[in-house]
TORVEXFI-100763 format. One line per 10 residues: number of its first residue (from 1); their letters; for each residue x, y, z of N, C-alpha, C. Coordinates in steps of 0.05 Angstrom, whole numbers, plus 32768, in hexadecimal, padded with zeros to 4 digits. Layout:
NUM) a) X Y Z X Y Z X Y Z ~ ...;
REM end
This chain:
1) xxxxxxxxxx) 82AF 7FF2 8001 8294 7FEE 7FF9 8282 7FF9 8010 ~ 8268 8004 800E 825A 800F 801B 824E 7FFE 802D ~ 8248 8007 8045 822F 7FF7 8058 8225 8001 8065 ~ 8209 7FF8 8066 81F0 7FFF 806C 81E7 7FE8 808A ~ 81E7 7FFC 80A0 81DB 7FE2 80B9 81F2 7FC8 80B4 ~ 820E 7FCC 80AD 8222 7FBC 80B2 8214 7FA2 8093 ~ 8208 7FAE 8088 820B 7F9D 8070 8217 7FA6 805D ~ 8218 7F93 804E 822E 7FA1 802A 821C 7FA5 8019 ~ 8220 7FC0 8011 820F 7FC9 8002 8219 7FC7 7FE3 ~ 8217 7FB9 7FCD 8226 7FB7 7FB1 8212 7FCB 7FA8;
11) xxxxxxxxxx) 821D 7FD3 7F8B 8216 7FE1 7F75 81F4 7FD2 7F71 ~ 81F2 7FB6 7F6F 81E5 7FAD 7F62 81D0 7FA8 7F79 ~ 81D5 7FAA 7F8E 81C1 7FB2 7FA8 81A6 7FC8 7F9E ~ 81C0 7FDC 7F9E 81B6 7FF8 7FA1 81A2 7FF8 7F87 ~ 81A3 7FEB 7F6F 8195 7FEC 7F53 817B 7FD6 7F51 ~ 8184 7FC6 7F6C 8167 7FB4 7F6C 815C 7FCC 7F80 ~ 815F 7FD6 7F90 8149 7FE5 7FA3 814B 7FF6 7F91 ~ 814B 800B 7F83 814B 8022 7F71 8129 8014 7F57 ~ 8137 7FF8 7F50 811B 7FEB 7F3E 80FD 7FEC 7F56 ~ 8105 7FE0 7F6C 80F3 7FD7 7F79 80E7 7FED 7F84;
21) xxxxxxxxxx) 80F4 800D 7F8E 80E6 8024 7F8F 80D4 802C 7F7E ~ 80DE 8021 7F61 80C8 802E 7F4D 80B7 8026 7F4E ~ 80B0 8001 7F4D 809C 7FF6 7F4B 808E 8004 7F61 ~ 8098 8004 7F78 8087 8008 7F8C 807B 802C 7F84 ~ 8086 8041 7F76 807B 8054 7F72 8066 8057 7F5C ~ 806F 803E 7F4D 8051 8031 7F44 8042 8033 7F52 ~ 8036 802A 7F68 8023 8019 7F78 8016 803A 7F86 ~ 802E 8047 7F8B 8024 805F 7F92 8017 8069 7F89 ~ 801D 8078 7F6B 8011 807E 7F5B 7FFB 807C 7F48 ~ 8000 805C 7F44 7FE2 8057 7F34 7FCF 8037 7F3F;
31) xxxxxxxxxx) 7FD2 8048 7F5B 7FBE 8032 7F74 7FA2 802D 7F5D ~ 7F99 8041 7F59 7F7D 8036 7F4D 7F79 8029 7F34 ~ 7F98 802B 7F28 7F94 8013 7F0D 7F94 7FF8 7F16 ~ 7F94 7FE3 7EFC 7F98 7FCA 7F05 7FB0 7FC3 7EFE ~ 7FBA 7FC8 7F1A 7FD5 7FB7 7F1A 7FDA 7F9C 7F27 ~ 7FED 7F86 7F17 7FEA 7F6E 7F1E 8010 7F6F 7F27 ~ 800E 7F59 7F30 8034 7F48 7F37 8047 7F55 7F20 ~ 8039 7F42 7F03 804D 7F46 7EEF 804D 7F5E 7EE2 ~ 803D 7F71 7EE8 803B 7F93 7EDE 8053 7F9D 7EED ~ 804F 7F9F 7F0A 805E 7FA8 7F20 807D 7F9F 7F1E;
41) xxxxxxxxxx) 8080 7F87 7F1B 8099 7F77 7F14 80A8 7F80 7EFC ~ 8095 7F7F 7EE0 80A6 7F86 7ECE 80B9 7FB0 7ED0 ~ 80A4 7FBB 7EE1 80B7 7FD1 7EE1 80C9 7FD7 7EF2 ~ 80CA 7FC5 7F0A 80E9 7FB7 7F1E 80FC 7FB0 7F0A ~ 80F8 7FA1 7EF4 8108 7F93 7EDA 810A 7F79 7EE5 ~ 80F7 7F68 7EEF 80FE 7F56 7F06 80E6 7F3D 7EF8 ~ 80EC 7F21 7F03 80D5 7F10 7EFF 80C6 7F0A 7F18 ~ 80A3 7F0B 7F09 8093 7F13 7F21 8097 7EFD 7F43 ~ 80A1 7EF1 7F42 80A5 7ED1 7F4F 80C3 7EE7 7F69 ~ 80D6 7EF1 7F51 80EC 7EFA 7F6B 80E9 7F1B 7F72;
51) xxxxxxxxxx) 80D1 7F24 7F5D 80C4 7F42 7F69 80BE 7F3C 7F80 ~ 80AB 7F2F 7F84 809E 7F26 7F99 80AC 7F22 7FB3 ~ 80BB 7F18 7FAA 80D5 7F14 7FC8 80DD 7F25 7FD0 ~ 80F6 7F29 7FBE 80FA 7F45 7FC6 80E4 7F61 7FCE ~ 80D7 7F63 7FC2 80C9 7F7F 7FCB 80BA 7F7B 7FE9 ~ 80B7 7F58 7FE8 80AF 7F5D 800C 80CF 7F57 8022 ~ 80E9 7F4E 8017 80F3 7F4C 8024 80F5 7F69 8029 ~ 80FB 7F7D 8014 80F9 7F9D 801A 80ED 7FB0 8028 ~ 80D6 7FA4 8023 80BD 7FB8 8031 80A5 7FAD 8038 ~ 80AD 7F8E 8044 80A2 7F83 805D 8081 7F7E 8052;
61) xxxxxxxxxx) 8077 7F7E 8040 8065 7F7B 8036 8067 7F72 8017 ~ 8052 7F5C 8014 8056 7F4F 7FEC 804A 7F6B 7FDF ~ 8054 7F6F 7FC6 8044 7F8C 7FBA 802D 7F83 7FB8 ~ 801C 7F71 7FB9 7FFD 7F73 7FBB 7FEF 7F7F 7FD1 ~ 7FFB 7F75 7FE8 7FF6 7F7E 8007 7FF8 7F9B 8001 ~ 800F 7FA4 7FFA 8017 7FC4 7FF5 8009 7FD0 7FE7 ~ 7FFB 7FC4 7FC3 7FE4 7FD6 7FBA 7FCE 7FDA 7FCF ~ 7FC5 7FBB 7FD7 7FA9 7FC4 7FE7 7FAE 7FD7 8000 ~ 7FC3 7FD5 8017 7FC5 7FE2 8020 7FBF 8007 801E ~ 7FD0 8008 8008 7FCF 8029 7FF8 7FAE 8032 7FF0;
71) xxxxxxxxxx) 7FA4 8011 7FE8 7F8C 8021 7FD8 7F7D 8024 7FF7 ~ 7F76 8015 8004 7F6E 8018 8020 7F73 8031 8028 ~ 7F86 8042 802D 7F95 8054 8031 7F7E 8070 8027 ~ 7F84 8069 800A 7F7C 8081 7FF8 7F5D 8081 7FFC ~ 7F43 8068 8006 7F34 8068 8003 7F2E 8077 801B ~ 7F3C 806E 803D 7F3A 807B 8052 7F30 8098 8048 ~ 7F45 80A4 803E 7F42 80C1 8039 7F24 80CE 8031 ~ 7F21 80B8 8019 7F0A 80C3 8009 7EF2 80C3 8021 ~ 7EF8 80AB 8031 7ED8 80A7 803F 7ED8 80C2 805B ~ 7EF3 80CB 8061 7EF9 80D9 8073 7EE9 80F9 806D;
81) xxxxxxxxxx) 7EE9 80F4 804B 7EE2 810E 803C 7EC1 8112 8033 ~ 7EB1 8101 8039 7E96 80F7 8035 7E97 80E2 8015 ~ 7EA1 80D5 8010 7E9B 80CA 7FF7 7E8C 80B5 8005 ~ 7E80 80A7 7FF4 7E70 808B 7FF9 7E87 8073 7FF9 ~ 7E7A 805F 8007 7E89 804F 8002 7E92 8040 7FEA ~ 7E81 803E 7FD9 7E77 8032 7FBC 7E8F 8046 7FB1 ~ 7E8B 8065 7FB3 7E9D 8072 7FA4 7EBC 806D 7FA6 ~ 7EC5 806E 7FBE 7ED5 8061 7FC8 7EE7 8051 7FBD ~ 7ED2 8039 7FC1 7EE2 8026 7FB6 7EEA 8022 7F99 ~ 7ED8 8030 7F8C 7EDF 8030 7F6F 7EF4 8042 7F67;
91) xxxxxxxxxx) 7EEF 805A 7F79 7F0A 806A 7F6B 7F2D 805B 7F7A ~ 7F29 8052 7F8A 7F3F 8043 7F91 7F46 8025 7F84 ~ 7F32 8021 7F77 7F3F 8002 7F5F 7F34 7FEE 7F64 ~ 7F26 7FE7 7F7A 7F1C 7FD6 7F86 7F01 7FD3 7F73 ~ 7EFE 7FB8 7F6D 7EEA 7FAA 7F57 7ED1 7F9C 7F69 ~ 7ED6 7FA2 7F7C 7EC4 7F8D 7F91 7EBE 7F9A 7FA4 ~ 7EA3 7FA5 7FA7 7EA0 7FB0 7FC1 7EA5 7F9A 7FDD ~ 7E95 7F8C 7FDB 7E9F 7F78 7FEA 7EBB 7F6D 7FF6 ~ 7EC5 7F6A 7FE0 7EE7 7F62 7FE6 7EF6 7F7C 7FEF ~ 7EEA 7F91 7FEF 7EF2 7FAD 7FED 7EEC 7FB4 800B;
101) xxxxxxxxxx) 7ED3 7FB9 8016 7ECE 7FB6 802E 7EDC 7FA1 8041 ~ 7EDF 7F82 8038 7EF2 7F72 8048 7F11 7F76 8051 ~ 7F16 7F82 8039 7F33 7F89 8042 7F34 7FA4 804F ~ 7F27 7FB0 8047 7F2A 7FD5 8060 7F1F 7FCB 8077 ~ 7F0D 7FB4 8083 7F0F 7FAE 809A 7F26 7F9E 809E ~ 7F2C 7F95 808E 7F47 7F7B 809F 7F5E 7F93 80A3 ~ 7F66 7FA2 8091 7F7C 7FB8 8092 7F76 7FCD 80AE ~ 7F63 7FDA 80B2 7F5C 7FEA 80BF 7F49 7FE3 80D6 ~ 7F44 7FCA 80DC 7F32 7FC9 80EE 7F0F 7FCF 80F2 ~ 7F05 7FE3 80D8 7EF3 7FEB 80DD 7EE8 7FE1 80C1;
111) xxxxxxxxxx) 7EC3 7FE8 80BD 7EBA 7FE2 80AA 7EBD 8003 8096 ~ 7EBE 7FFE 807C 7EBE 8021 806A 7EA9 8030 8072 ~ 7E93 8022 807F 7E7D 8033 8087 7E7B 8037 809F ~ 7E80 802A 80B4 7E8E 8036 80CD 7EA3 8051 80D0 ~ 7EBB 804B 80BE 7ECA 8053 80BA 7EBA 8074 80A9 ~ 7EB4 8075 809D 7EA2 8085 8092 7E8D 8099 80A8 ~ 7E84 808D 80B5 7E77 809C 80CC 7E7E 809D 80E6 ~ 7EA4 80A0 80E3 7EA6 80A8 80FB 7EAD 80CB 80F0 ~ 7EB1 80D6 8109 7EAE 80F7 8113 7ED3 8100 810A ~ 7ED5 810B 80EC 7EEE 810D 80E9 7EF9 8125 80F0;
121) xxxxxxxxxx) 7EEB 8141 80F4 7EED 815A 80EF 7F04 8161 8103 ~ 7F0D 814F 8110 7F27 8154 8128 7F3C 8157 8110 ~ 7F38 8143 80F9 7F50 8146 80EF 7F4F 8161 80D6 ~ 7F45 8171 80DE 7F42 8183 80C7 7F5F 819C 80CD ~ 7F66 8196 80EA 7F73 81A8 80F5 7F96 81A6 80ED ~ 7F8D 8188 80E9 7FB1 817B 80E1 7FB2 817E 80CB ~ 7FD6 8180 80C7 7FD8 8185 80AC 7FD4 8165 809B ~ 7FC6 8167 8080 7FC7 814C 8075 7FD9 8139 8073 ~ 7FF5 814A 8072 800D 8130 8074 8011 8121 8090 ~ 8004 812E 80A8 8008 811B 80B7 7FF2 8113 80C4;
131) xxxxxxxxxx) 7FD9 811B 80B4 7FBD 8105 80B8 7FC9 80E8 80A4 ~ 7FD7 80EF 8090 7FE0 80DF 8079 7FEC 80C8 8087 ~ 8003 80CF 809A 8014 80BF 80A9 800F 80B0 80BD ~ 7FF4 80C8 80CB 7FF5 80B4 80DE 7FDB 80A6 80E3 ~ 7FC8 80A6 80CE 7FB4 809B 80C0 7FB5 8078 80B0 ~ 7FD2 807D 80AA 7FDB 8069 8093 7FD5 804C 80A2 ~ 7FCD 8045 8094 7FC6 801C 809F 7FE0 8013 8092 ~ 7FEB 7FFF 80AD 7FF7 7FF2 80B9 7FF8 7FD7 80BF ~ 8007 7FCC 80AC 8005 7FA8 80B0 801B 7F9A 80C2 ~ 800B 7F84 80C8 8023 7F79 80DD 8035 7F71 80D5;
141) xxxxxx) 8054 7F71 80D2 8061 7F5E 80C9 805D 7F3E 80D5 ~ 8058 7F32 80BE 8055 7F13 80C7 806C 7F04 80CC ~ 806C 7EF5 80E6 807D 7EEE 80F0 8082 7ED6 80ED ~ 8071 7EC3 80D8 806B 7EAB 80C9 808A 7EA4 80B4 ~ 809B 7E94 80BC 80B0 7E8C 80B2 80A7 7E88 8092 ~ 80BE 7E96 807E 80B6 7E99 8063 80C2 7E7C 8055;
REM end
C-alpha cells in the first residue's frame, strides 16, 4: 500500500481528496457566485457538517475562509488595476460593501481604499503569476485546539 509522509494512503483516501479538489475548484472558479457549505459539499459528494472538516483538515482553512479569502484575492487585483472599490466588490460576490471592506482589511491588513491608492506600477514588471503568488493573502493557521 502506498505512503505519503509515512502515512497510508488507501484507495478511498485518494477519492476523498480527488472530491474535495473539486469542490475546492469550485471556489476557484465561481468565487463571484453564491456559494454556500451545502453547494460546495454536495459536489465533494460529502455532508456539509464532514465537508467542512475535512476540507479544513486538508487545506488548513473551512471553505468559507477559502471563498472569502480567493474573493479578497481577485478583488486585490481589480483595485491594483484602477477599479473602484464598490466595483470591486461586486464583481467578486461580495453583497456588502461594508462586510466586504471588513474582511479585505482583516485578510490583508489594509483598507480597499488604501489598498487602492497605493503606487503599484513596480509590479507591472513581474510576470502576473508571480505578482499572483506572491500577492496572495495568507491566513494564520489557528492554533486554537479543534
Amino acid at each position: 500500500m502506498p505512503t505519503a509522509y509515512g502515512v497510508l494512503v488507501t484507495p478511498d483516501a485518494v477519492a476523498e481528496l480527488a472530491h474535495l479538489r473539486r469542490a475546492r475548484d469550485l471556489i476557484d472558479r465561481d468565487y463571484a457566485s453564491p456559494l454556500d457549505v451545502p453547494a460546495m459539499a454536495e459536489v465533494a459528494a460529502m455532508s456539509p457538517a464532514h465537508f467542512s472538516r475535512r476540507f479544513r483538515d486538508v487545506y488548513g482553512e473551512t471553505p468559507y475562509s477559502y471563498l472569502m479569502t480567493r474573493r479578497i484575492e481577485r478583488a486585490q487585483e481589480l483595485l491594483r488595476n484602477g477599479s473602484t472599490v464598490t466595483d470591486a466588490c461586486m464583481a467578486v460576490g461580495a453583497t456588502s460593501l461594508g462586510s466586504f471592506s471588513s474582511k479585505f482589511t482583516e485578510i490583508t491588513g489594509t483598507t480597499p481604499s488604501a489598498y487602492r491608492a497605493l503606487d503599484h506600477r513596480h509590479l507591472e514588471v513581474v510576470p502576473p503569476c508571480i505578482v499572483k503568488e506572491q500577492l496572495r493573502p495568507r491566513r494564520e493557521r489557528s492554533a486554537a485546539p479543534r
